[in-house]
N, C-alpha and C positions, 0 to 999 in steps of 0.2 A: 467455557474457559476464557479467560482474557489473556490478550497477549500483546507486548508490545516491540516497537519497533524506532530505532534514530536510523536517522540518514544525515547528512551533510549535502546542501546544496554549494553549485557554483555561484559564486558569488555574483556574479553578472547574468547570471539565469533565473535567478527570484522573482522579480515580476514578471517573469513569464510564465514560468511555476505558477502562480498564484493565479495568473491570468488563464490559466488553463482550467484551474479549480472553480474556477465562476460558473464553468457547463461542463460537465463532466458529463461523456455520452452516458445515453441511457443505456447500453449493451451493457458499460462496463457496471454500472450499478447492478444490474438484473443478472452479470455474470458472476459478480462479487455474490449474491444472496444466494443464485445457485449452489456454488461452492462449498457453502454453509459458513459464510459473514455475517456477524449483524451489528448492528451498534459500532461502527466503523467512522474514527475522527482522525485529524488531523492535525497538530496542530505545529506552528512555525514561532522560534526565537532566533531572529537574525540569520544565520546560516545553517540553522541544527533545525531538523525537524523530528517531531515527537508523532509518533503513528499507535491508535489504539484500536484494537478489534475485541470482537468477540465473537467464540466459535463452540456448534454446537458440540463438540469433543476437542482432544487435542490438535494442537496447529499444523503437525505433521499431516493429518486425518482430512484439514481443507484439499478440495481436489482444484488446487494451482493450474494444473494440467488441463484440465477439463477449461479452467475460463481461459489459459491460452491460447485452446484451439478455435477460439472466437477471433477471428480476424481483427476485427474492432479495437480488442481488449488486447491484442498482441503488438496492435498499431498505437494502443494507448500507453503501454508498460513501454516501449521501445523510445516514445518519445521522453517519458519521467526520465529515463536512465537517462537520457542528454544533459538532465537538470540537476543531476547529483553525480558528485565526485565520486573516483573511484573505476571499477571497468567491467563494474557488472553486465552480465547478458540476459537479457529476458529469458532468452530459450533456454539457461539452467533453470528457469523456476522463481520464484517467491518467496523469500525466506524469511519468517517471522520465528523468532527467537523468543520464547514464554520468559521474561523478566519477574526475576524475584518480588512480589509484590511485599508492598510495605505496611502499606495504609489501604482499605477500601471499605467506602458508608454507603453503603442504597437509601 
């Protein structure tokens, strides 16, 4: 299943954002494909960012929970949220929203 996701950055937190996406620990990758991720991007237009995943069932079905009990990953999601508007908490979860697809070519 593919699913996507926007966010809204702070506008004075973008390069740092960005500058965090340069090394992105390896926990959190290795907790992301645990989870069942794959094909997982990113991508940014000025202060909107576009997030695309792909998952082996529905998005409800990825275990969110399971990669926040990784210290790491709990320590990496806590720090995003600082980067994006809004007043999400990590400790609710992960929330990807399946987006009406319109267009998709393999």
């Amino acid at each position: 299943m593919r699913v996507a996701r926007f966010v809204r950055l702070k506008r004075d937190k973008i390069d740092d954002y960005l500058e965090c996406h340069k090394s992105v620990p390896e926990a959190v990758i290795r907790e992301l494909k645990k989870a069942g991720i794959s094909n997982f991007s990113i991508y940014i237009q000025d202060d909107a960012l576009f997030s695309y995943m792909e998952t082996k069932g529905p998005a409800e079905e990825v275990d969110f929970a399971q990669y926040l009990r990784n210290p790491e990953c709990k320590k990496w999601e806590e720090l995003m949220k600082t980067f994006q508007t809004g007043d999400g908490n990590p400790d609710e979860g992960i929330r990807w929203v399946p987006s009406r697809e319109v267009f998709h070519m393999d």
